[in-house]
C-alpha positions as protocol buffer text, in pm:
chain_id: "A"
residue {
  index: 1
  type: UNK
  ca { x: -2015 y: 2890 z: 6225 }
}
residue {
  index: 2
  type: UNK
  ca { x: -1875 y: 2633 z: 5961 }
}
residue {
  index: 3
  type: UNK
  ca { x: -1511 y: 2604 z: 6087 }
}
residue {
  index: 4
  type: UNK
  ca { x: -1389 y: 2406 z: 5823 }
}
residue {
  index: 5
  type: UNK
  ca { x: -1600 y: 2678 z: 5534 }
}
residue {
  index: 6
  type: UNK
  ca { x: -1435 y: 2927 z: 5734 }
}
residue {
  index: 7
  type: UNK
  ca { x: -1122 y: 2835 z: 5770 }
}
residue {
  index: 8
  type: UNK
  ca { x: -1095 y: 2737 z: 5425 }
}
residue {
  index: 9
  type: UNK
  ca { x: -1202 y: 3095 z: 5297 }
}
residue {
  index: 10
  type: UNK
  ca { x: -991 y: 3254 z: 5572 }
}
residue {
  index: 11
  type: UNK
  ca { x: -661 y: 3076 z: 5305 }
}
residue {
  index: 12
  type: UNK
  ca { x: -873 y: 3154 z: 5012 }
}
residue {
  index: 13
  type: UNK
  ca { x: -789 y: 3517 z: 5105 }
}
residue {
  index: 14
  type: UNK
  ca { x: -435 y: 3503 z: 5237 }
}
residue {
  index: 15
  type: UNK
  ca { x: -367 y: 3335 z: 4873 }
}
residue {
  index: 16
  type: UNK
  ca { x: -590 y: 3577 z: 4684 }
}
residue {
  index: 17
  type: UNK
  ca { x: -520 y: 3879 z: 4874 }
}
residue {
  index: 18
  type: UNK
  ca { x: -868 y: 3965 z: 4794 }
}
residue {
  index: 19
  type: UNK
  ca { x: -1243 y: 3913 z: 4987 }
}
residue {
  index: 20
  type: UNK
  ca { x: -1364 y: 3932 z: 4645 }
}
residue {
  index: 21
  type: UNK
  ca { x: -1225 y: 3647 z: 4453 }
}
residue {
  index: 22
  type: UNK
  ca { x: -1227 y: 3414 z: 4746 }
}
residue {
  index: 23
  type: UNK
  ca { x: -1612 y: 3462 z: 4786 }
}
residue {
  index: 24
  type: UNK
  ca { x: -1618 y: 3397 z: 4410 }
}
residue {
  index: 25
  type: UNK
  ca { x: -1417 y: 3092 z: 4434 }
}
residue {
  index: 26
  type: UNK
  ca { x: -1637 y: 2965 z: 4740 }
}
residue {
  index: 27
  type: UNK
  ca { x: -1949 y: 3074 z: 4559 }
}
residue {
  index: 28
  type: UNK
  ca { x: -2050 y: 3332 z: 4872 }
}
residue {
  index: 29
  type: UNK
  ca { x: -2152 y: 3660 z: 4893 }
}
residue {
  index: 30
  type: UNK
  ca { x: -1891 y: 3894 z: 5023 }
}
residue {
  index: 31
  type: UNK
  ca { x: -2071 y: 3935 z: 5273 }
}
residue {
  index: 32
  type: UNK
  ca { x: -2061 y: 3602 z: 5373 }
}
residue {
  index: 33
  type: UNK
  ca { x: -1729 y: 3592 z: 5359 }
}
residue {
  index: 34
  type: UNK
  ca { x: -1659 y: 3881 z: 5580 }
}
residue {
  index: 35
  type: UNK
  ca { x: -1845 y: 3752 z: 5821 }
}
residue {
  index: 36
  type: UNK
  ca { x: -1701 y: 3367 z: 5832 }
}
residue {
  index: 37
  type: UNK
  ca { x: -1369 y: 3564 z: 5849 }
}
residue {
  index: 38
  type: UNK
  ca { x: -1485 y: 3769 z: 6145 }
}
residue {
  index: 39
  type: UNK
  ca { x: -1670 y: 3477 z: 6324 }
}
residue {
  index: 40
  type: UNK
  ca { x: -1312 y: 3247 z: 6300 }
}
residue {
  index: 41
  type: UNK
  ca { x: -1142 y: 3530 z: 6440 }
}
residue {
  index: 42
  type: UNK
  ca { x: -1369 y: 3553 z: 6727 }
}
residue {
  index: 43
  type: UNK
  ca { x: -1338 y: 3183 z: 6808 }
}
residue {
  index: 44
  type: UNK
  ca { x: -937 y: 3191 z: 6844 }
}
residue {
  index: 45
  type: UNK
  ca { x: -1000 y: 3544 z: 6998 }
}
residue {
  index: 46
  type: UNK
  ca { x: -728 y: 3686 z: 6747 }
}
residue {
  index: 47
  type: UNK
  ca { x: -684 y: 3906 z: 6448 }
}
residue {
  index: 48
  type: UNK
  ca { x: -567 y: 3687 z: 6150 }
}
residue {
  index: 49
  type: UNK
  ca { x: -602 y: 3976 z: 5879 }
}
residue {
  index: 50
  type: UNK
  ca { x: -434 y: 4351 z: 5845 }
}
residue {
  index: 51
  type: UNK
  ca { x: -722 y: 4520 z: 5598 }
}
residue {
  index: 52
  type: UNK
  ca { x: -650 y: 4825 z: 5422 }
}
residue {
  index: 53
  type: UNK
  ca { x: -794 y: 5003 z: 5145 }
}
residue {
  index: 54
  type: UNK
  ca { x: -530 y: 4914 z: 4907 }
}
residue {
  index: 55
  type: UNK
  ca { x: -442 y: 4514 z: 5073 }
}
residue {
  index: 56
  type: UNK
  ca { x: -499 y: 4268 z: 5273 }
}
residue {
  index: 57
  type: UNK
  ca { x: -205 y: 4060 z: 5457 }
}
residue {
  index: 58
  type: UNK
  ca { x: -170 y: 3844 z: 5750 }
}
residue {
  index: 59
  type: UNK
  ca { x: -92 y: 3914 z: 6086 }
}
residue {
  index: 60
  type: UNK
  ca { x: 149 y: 3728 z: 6272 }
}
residue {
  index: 61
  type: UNK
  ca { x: -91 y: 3522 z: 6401 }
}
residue {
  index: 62
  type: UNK
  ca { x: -296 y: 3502 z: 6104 }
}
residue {
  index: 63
  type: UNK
  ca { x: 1 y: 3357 z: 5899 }
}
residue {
  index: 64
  type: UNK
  ca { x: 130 y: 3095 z: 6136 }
}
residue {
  index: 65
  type: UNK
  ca { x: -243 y: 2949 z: 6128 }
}
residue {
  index: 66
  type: UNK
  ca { x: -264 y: 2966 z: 5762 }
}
residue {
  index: 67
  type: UNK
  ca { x: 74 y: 2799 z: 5742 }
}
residue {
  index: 68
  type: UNK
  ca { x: -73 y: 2517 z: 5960 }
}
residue {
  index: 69
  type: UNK
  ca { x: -425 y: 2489 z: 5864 }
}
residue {
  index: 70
  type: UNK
  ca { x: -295 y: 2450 z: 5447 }
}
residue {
  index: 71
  type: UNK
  ca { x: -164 y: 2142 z: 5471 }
}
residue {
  index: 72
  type: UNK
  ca { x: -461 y: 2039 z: 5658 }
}
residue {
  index: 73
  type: UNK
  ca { x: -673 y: 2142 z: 5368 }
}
residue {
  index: 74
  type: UNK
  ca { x: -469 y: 2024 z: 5108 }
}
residue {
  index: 75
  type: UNK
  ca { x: -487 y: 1609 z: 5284 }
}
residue {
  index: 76
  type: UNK
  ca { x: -865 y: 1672 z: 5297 }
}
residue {
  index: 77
  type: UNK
  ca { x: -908 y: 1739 z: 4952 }
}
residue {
  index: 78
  type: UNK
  ca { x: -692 y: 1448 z: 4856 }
}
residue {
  index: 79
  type: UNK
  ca { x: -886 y: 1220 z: 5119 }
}
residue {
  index: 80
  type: UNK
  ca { x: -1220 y: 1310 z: 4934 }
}
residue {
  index: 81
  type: UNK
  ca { x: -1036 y: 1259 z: 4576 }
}
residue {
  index: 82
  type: UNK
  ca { x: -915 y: 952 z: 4669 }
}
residue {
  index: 83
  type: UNK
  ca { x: -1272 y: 799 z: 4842 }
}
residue {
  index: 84
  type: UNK
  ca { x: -1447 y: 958 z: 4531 }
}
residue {
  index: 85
  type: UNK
  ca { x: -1256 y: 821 z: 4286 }
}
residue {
  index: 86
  type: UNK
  ca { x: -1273 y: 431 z: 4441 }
}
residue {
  index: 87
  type: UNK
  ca { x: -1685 y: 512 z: 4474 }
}
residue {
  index: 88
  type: UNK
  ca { x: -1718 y: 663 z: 4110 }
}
residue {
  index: 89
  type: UNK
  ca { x: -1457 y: 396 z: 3943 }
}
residue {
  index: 90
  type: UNK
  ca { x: -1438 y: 49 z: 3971 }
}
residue {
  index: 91
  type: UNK
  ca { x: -1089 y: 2 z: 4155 }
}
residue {
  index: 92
  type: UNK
  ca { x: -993 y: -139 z: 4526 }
}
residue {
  index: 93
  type: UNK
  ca { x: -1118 y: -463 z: 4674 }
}
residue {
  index: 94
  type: UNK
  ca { x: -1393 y: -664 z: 4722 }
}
residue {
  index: 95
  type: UNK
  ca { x: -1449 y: -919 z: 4984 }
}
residue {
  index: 96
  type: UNK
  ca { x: -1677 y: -1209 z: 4899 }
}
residue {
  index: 97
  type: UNK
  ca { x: -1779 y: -1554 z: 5080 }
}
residue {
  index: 98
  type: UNK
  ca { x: -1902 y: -1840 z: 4904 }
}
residue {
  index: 99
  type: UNK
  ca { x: -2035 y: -2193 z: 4971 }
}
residue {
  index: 100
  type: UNK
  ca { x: -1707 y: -2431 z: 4891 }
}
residue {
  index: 101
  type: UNK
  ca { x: -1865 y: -2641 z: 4636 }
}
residue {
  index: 102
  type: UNK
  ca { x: -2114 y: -2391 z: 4493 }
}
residue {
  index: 103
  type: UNK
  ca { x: -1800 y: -2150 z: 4427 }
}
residue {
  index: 104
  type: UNK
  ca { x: -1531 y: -2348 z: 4366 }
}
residue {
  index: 105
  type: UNK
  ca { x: -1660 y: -2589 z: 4087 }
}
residue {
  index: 106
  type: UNK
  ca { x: -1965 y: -2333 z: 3954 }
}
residue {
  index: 107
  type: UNK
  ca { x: -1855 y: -1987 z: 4014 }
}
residue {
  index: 108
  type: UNK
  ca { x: -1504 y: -1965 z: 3990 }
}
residue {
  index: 109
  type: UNK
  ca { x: -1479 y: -2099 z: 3627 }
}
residue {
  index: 110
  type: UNK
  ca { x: -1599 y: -1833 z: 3514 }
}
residue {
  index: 111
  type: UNK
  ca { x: -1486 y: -1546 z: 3718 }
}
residue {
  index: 112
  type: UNK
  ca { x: -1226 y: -1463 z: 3434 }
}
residue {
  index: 113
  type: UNK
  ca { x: -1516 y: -1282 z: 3281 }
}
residue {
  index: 114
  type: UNK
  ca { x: -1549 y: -1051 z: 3591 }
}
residue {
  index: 115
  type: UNK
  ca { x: -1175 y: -1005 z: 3632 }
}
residue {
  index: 116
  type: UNK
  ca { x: -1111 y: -911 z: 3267 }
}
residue {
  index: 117
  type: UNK
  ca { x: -1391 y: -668 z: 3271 }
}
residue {
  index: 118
  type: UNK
  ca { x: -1299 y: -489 z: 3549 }
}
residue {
  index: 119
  type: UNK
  ca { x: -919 y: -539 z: 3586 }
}
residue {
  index: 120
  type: UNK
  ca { x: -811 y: -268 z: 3852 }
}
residue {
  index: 121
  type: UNK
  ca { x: -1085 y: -514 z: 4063 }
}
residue {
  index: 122
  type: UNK
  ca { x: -927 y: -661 z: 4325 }
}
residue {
  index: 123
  type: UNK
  ca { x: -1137 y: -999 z: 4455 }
}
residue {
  index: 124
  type: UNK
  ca { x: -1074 y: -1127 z: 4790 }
}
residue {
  index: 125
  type: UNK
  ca { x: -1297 y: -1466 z: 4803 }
}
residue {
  index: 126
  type: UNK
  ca { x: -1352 y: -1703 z: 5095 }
}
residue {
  index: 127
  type: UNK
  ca { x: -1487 y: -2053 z: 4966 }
}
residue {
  index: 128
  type: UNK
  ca { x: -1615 y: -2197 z: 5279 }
}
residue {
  index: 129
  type: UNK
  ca { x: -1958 y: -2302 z: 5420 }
}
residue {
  index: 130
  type: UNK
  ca { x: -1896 y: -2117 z: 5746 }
}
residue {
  index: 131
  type: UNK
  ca { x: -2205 y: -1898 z: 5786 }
}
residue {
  index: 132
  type: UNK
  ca { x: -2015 y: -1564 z: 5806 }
}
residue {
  index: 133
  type: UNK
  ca { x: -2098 y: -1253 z: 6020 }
}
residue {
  index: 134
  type: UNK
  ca { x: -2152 y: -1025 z: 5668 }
}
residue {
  index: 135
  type: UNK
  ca { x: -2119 y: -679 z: 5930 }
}
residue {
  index: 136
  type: UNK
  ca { x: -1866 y: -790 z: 6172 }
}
residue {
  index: 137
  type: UNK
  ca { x: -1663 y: -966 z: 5928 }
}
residue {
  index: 138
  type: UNK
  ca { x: -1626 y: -650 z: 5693 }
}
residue {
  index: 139
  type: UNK
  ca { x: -1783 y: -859 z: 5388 }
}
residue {
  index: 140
  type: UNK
  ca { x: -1853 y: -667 z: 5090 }
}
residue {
  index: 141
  type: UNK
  ca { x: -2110 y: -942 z: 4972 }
}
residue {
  index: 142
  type: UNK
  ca { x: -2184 y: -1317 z: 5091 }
}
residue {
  index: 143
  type: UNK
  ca { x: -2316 y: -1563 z: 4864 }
}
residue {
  index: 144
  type: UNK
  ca { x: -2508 y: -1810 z: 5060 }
}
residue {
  index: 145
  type: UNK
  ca { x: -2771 y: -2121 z: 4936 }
}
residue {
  index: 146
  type: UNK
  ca { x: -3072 y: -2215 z: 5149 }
}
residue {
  index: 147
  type: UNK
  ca { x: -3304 y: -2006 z: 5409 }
}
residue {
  index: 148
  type: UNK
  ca { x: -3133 y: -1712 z: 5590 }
}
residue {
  index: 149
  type: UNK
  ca { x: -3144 y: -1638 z: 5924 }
}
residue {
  index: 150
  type: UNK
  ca { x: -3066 y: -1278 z: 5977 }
}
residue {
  index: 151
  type: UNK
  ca { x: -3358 y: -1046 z: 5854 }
}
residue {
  index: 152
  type: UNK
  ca { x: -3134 y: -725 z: 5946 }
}
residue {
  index: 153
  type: UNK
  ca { x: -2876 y: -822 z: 5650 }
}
residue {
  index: 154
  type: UNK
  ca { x: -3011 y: -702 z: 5293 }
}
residue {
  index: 155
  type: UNK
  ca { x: -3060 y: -995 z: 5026 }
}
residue {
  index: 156
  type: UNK
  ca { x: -3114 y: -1040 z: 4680 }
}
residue {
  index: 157
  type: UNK
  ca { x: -3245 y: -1384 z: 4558 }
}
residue {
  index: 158
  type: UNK
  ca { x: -3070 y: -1430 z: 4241 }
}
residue {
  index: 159
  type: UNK
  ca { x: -3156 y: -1809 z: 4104 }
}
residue {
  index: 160
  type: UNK
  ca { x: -3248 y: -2083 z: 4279 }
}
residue {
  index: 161
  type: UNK
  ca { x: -3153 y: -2477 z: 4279 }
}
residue {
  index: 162
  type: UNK
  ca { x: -3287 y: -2770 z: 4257 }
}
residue {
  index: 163
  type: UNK
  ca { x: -3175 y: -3135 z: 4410 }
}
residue {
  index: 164
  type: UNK
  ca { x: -3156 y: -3447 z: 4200 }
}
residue {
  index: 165
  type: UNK
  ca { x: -3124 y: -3832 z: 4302 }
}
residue {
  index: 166
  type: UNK
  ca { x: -2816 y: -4017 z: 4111 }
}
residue {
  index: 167
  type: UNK
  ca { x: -2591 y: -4267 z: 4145 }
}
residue {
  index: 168
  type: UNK
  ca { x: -2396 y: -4464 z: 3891 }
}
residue {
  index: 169
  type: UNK
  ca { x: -2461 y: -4698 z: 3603 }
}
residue {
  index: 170
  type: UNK
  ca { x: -2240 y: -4949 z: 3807 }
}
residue {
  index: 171
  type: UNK
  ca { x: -2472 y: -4883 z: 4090 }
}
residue {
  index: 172
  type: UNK
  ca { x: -2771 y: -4968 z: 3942 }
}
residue {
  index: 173
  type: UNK
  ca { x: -2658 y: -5321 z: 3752 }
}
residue {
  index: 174
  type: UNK
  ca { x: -2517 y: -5422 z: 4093 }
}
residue {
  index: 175
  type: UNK
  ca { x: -2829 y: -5296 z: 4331 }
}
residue {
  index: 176
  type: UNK
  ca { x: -3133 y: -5243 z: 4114 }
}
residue {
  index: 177
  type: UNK
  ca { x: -3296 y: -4898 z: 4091 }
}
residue {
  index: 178
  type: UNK
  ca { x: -3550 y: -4779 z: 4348 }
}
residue {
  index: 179
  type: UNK
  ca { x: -3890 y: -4679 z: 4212 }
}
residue {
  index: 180
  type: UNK
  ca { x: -4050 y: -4481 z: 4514 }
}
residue {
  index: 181
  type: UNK
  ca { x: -3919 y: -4280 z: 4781 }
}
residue {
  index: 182
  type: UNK
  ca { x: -3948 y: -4518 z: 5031 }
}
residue {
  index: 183
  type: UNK
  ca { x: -3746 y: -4749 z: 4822 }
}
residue {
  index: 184
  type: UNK
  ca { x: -3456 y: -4544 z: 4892 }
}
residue {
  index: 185
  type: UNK
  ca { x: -3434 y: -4689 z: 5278 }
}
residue {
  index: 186
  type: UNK
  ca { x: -3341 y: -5022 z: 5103 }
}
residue {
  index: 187
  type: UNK
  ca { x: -3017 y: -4874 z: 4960 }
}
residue {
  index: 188
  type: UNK
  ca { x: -2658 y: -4722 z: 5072 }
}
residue {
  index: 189
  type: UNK
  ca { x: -2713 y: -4357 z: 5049 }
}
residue {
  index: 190
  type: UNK
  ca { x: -2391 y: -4104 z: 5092 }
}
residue {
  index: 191
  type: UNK
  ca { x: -2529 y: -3811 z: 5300 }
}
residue {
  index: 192
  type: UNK
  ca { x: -2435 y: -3457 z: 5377 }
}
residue {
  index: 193
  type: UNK
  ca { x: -2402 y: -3364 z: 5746 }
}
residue {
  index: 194
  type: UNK
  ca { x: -2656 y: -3131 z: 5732 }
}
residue {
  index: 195
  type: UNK
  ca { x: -2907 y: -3344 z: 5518 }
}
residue {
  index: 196
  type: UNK
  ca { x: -2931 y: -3658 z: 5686 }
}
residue {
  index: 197
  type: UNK
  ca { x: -3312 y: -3607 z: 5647 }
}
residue {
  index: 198
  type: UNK
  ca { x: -3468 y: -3628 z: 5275 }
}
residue {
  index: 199
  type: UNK
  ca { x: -3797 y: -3459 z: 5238 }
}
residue {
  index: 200
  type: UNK
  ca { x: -4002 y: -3483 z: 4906 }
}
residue {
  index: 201
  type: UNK
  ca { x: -4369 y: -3449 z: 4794 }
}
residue {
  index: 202
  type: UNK
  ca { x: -4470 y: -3794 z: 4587 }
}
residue {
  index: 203
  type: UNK
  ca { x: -4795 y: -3763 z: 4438 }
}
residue {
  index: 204
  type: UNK
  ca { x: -4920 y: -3514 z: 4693 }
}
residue {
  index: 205
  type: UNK
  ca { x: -4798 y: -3665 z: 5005 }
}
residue {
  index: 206
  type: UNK
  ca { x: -4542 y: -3545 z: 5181 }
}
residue {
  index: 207
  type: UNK
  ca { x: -4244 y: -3820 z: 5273 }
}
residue {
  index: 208
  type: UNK
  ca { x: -3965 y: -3756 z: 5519 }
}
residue {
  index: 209
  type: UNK
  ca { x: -3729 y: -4028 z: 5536 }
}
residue {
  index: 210
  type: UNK
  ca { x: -3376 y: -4104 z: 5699 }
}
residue {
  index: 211
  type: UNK
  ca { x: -3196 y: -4252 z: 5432 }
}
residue {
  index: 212
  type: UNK
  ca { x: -2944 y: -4561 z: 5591 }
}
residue {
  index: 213
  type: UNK
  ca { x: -2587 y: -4475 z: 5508 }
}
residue {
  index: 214
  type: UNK
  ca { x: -2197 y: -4579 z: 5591 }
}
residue {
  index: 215
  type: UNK
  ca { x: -2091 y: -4201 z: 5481 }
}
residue {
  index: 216
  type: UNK
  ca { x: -2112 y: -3906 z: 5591 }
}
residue {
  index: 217
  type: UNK
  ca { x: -1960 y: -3553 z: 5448 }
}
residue {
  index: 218
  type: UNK
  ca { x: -1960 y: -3181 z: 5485 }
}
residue {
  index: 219
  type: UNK
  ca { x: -1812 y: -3157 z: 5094 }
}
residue {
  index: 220
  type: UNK
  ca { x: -2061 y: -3187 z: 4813 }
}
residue {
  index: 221
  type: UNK
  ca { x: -1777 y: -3203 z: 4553 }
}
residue {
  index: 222
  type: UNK
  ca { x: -1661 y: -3576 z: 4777 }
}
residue {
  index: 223
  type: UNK
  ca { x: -1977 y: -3747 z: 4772 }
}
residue {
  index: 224
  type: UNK
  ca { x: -2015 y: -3663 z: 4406 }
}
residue {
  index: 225
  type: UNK
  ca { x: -1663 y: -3851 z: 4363 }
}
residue {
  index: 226
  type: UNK
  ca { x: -1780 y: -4162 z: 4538 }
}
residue {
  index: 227
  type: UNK
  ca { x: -2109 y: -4182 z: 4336 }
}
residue {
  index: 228
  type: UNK
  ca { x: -1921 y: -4142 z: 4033 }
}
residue {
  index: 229
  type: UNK
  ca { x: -1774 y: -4425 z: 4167 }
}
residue {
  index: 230
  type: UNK
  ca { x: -2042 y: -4677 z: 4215 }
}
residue {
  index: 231
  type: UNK
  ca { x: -2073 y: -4626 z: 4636 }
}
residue {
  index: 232
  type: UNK
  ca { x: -2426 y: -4543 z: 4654 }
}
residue {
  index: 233
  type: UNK
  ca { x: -2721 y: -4270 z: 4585 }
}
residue {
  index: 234
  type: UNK
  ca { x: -2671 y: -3885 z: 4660 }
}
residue {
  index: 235
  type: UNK
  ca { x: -2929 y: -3676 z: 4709 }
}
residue {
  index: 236
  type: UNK
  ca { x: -2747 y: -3303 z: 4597 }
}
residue {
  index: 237
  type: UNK
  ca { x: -2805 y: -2992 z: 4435 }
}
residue {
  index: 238
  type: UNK
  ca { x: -2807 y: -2976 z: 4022 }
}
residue {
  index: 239
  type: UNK
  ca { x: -2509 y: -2731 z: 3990 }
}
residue {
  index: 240
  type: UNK
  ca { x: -2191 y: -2953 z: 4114 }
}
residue {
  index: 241
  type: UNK
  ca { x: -2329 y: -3218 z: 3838 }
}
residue {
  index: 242
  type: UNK
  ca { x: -2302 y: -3085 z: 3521 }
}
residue {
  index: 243
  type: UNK
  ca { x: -2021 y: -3254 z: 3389 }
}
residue {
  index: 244
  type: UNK
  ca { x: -2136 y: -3641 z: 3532 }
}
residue {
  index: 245
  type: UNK
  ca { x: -2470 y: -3573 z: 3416 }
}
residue {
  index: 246
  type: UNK
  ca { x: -2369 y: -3440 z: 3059 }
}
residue {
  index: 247
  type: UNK
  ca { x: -2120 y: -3797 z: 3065 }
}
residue {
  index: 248
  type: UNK
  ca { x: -2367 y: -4042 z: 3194 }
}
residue {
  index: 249
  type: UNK
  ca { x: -2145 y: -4110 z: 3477 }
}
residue {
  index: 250
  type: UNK
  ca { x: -2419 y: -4042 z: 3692 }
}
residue {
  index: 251
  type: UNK
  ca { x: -2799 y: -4135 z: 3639 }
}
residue {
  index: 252
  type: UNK
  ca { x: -3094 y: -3849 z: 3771 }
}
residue {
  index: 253
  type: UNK
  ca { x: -3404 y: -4130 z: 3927 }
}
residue {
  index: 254
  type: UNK
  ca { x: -3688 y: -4082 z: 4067 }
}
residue {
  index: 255
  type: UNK
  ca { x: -3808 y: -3759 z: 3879 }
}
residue {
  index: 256
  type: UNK
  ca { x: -4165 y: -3745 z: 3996 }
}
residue {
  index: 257
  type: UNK
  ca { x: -4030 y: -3685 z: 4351 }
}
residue {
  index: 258
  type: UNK
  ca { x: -4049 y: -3299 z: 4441 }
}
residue {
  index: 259
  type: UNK
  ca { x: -3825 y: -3148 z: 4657 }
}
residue {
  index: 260
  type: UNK
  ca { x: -3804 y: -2784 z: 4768 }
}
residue {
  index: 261
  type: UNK
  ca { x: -3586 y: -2538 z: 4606 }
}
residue {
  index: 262
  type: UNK
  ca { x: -3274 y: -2370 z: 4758 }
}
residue {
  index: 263
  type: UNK
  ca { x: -3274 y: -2002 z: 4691 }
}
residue {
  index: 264
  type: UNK
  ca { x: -2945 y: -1898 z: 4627 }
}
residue {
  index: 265
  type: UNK
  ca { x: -2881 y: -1501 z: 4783 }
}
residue {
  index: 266
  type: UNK
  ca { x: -2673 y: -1262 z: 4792 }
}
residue {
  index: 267
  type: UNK
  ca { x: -2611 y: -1097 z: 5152 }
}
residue {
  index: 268
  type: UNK
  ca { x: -2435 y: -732 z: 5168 }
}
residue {
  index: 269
  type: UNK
  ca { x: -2487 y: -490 z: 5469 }
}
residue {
  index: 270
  type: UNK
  ca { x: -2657 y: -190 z: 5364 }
}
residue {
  index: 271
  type: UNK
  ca { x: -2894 y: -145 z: 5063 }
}
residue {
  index: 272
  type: UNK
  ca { x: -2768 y: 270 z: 5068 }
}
residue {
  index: 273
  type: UNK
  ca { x: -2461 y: 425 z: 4948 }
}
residue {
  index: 274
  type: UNK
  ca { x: -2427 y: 90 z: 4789 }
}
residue {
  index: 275
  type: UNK
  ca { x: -2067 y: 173 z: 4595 }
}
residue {
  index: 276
  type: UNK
  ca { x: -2061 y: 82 z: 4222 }
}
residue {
  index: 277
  type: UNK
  ca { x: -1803 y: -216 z: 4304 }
}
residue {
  index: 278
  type: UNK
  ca { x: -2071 y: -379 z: 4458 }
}
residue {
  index: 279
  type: UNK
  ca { x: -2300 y: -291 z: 4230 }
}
residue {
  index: 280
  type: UNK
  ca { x: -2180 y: -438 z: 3917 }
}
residue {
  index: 281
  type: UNK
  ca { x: -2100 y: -793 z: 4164 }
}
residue {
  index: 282
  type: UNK
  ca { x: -2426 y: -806 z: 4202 }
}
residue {
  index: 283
  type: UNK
  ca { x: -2530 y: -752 z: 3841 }
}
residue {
  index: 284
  type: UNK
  ca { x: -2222 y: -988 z: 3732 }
}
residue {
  index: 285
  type: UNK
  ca { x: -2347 y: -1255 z: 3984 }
}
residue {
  index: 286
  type: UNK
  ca { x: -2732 y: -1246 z: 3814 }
}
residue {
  index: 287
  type: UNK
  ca { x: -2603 y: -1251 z: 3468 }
}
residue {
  index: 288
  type: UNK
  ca { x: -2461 y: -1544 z: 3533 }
}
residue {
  index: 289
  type: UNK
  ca { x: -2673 y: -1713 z: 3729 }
}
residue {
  index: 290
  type: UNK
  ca { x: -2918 y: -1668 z: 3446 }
}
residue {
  index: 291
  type: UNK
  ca { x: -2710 y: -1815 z: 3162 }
}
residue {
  index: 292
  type: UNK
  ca { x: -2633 y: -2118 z: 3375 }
}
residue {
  index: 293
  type: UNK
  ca { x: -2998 y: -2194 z: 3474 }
}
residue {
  index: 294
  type: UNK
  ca { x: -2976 y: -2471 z: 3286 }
}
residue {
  index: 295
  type: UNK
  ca { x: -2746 y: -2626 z: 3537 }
}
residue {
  index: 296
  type: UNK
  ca { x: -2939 y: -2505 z: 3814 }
}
């Protein structure tokens, strides 16, 4: 038996009075609905229904359980509304992570867009390099850059990016420009952290090389500062340079020097049931991506 079916029917004919319009209203046979009445009563091993030829009415029994089991009904059916409604219209939260400079200086200038679009959207975004846990953490969608690690996680690859060499004008008058890779050892690099190592392909050999530096940082957006500001030679993805380069305040060398490209992902839990929120974050996130290759 289908308690909840039956139970349901069971007040579909206390308010009806009938067998025959609540089996209508259910879309059952009446036969059906005999039975389901029949098997409930069974379970609670009482009679919940007085039938005559000419009505139907409650016991005692019968109306004490509908008077309890209504409400019941009445906070499912507004449960399901409500979850229905947030699945089939864009409304409620979202929960993002994003790389600090990658969303701070290139995302979130144009998340107006999104927001205007879709205004009963509610974004809740974490700009921070911490690798988050996307399941554990109850992340709608992560936005990360480079290789992932965790094959259970779904991910879309929606652009990738590419590294250039600058430094300033300033730099260059004062310290000459280097014309190979190896050239690079003879200046003051500013390194990331996690990049102390600088890998290219020059002319089909492949170069790894530990640049010599006096800096070190974990923020993209602060070694972009002190290049700007004559310090020394970043190595650093295309995207937080798009104003300096578009100035001149910082020079791209070295362009015969390939490097390998960062994918740039997005990370969500589970590729079903995938609720249109997400859906249109994604397709929001590609869209854009794709009219700022450019910068990429």
């Amino acid at each position: 038996m289908d308690k909840l079916k039956a139970i349901n029917l069971f007040c579909k004919v206390i308010e009806t009075q009938s067998f025959t319009q609540a089996a209508q209203q259910e879309q059952i046979s009446l036969a059906m609905a005999s039975k389901l009445v029949a098997q409930l009563e069974e379970h609670l091993n009482v009679r919940l229904l007085q039938r005559t030829t000419r009505r139907i009415s409650p016991t005692e029994a019968g109306l004490l359980f509908y008077q309890r089991c209504q409400p019941i009904l009445n906070e499912l059916k507004d449960a399901e509304a409500c979850v229905t409604n947030i699945t089939s219209t864009l409304q409620g939260k979202l929960t993002m992570s994003l790389p600090m400079d990658f969303g701070s200086r290139f995302v979130a200038p144009h998340l107006h867009r999104f927001t205007e679009t879709y205004p009963h959207l509610q974004l809740n975004l974490e700009f921070s390099d911490r690798r988050v846990d996307v399941v554990a953490e109850g992340y709608d969608l992560v936005l990360r850059i480079g290789k992932l690690e965790d094959s259970s996680i779904v991910a879309k690859r929606i652009a990738q990016a590419q590294h250039l060499i600058v430094a300033s004008p300033r730099y260059f008058e004062k310290f000459g420009t280097p014309q190979t890779a190896l050239e690079l050892q003879q200046h003051q690099c500013l390194l990331y952290e996690s990049q102390t190592l600088w890998q290219f392909n020059e002319n089909g050999h492949q170069i790894k090389l530990k640049p010599q530096s006096q800096v070190y940082s974990n923020n993209g957006y602060a070694l972009v500062q002190m290049a700007r500001a004559g310090h020394g030679i970043i190595n650093i993805p295309k995207f937080l340079l798009k104003d300096e380069l578009a100035s001149g305040e910082l020079i791209p060398i070295l362009p015969h020097l390939e490097q390998e490209l960062s994918d740039i992902s997005l990370l969500y839990p589970n590729r079903r049931y995938l609720s249109p929120k997400v859906k249109v974050t994604i397709e929001f996130f590609s869209q854009l991506m794709q009219e700022q290759k450019i910068h990429l």
